[in-house]
N, C-alpha and C positions, 0 to 999 in steps of 0.2 A: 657320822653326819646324819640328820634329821630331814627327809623328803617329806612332801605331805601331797597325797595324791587326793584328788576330787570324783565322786564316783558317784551316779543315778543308779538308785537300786530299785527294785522292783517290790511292791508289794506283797510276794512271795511266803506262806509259810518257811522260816528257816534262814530265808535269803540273807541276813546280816549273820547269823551264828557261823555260814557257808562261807564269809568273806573275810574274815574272823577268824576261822581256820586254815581259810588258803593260805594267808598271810604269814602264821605263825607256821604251817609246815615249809613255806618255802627261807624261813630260817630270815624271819625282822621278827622286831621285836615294836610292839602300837605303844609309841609314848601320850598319842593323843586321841581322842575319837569323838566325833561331834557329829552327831543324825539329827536331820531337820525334814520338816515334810513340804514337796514341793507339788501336791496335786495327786497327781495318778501313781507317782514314785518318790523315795525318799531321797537326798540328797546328803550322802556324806562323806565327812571327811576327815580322812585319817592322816596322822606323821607316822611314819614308820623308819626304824633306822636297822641296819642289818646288824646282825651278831658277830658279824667277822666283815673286814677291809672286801673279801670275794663277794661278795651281793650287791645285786644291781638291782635297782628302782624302776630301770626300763625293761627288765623282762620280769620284774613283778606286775605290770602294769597291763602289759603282753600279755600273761596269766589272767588277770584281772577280766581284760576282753572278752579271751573264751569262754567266762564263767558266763551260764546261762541266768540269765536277767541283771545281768551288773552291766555296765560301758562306763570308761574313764572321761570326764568333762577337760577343757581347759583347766589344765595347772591355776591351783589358788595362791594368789602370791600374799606371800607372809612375810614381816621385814625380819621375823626370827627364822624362817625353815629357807633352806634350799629348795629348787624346785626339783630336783631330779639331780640322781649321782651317776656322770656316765659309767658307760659299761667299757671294764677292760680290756686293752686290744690285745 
């Protein structure tokens, strides 16, 4: 299943390569990526869908948070993506 997360990046040497790799090490695979410039920071937004049923969208997202100069926006709603795949109890 396909999430698409929204995300202010910072103008940062590196900062999208950084988020880029978070991504892929914490085991999704970016079916889509779309960077846009919104002023002081860019504005983007990836679908990412896990590589196995065990990966969760919400603690990719979590991740996301700690990374220094990124924060997650409001979910972008898409009539093709999910917003978020809960996490298993």
């Amino acid at each position: 299943m396909t999430s698409q997360i929204h995300i202010q990046l910072d103008y940062s040497e590196g900062s999208l390569q950084r988020l880029i790799g978070l991504i892929e090490r914490r085991g999704f695979h970016i079916d889509q990526l779309a960077v846009s410039d919104a002023g002081a920071h860019r504005e983007v937004r990836v679908a990412v869908r896990g590589r196995d049923d065990g990966r969760c969208t919400e603690v990719l997202g979590r991740q996301i948070d700690r990374m220094i100069g990124a924060r997650r926006l409001a979910p972008a709603s898409s009539p093709h993506l999910e917003e978020a795949v809960p996490c298993p109890a």
